[in-house]
C-alpha positions in Angstrom: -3.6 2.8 8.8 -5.3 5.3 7.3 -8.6 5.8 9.2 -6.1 6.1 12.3 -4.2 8.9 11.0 -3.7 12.5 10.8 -2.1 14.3 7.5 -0.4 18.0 7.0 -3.3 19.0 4.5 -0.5 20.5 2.4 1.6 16.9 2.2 -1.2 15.1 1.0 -1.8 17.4 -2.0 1.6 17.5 -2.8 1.4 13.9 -3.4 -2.2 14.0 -5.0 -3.9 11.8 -2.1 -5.6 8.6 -2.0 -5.4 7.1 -5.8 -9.4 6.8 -6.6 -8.3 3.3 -7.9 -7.3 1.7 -4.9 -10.6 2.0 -3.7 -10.4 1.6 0.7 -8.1 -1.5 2.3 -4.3 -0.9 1.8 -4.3 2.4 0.0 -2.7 4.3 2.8 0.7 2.1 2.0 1.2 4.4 -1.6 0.7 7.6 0.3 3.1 6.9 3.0 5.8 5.8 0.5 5.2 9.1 -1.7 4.9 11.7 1.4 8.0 9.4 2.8 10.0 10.0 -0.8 9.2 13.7 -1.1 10.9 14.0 2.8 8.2 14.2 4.9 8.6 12.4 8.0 5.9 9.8 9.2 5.7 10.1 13.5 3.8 8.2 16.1 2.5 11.0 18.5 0.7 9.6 21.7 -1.1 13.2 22.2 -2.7 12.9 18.8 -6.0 11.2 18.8 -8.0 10.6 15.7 -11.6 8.8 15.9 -12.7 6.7 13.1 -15.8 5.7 12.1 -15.8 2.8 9.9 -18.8 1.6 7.6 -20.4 -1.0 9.8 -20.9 -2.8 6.5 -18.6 -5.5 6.6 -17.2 -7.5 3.5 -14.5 -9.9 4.7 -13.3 -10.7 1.6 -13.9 -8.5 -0.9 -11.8 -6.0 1.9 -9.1 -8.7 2.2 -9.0 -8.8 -2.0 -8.8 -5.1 -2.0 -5.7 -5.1 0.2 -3.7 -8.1 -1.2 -4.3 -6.2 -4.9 -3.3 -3.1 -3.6 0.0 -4.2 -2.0 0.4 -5.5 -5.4 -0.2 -2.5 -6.9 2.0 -0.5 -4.6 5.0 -2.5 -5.3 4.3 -2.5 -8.9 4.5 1.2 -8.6 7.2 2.1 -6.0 9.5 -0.8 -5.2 12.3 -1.6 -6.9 12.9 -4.6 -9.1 14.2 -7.1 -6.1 12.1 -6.0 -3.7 9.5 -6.0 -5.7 9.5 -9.4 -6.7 10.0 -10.8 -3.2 6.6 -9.0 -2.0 4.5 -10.4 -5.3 5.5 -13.8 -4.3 4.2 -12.9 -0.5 1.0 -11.6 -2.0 0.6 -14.1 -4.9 1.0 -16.9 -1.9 -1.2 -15.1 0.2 -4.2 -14.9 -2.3 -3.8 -18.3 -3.4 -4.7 -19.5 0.5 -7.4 -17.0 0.0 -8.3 -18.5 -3.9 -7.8 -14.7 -4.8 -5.1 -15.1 -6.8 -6.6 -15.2 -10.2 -9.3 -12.0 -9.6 -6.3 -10.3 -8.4 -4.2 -11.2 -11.8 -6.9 -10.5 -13.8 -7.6 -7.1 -12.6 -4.0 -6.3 -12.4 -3.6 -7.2 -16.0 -6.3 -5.0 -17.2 -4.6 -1.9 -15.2 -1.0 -2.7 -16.4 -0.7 0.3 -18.9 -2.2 2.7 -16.1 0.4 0.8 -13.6 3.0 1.5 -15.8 2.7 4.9 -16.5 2.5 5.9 -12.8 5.7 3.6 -11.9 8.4 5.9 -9.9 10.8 4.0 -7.9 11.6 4.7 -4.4 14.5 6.9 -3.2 17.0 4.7 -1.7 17.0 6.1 1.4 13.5 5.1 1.6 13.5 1.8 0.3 16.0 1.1 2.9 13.7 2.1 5.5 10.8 -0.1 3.6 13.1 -3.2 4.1 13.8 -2.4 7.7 10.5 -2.5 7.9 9.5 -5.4 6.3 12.2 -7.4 8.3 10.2 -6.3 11.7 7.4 -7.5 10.4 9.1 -11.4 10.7 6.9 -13.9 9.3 3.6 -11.7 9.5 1.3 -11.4 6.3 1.6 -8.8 3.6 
């Protein structure tokens, strides 16, 4: 969760920060996966406290839209081929419950060349740790 987190000023510019695209829900997810590729090392520390002040305008689903499409987007960008397909059925399924799914496709279409071009899959090492994971997660939603 981004608004609950503290960076190395120096990490996040290696790894060019948030991607003005994703807009704010989910984009934290491509960060972590790029500062986790490049080797540095994501912690929990208890002593560290960050306050966050969120908007206190609230948009239910246009956030909920904005995080399903950017879970999209961050598989289409980092995960690899298997993986990646499991997790667009999770988020397809998941905006269709929400009758997302088509706003989603649609704006995913019209970013597909920019998607494509800024595609770099996932050191093993860290995809492993992605599907470890993943598999903690059980049965909870994207």
């Amino acid at each position: 969760m981004a608004g609950a987190s503290v960076v190395r000023r120096a990490a996040m510019l290696e790894v060019g920060g948030f991607s003005e695209r994703f807009l704010v829900g989910g984009e934290e997810e491509l960060v972590a996966l790029d500062l986790a590729a490049r080797g540095w090392q994501l912690r929990y520390v208890p002593a560290v406290v960050v306050h966050h002040h969120p908007s206190r305008i609230r948009r239910p689903d246009e956030r909920r839209r904005l995080i399903l499409r950017n879970s999209l987007w961050t598989a289409l960008l980092r995960y690899p081929p298997g993986m990646l397909a499991r997790h667009a059925r999770k988020v397809v399924t998941e905006a269709r419950r929400h009758r997302l799914a088509w706003s989603i496709a649609l704006e995913t279409l019209g970013e597909v060349a920019w998607l494509l071009r800024g595609r770099r899959q996932l050191p093993v090492a860290v995809v492993k740790q992605v599907a470890l994971l993943r598999a903690d997660q059980g049965k909870s939603k994207v």
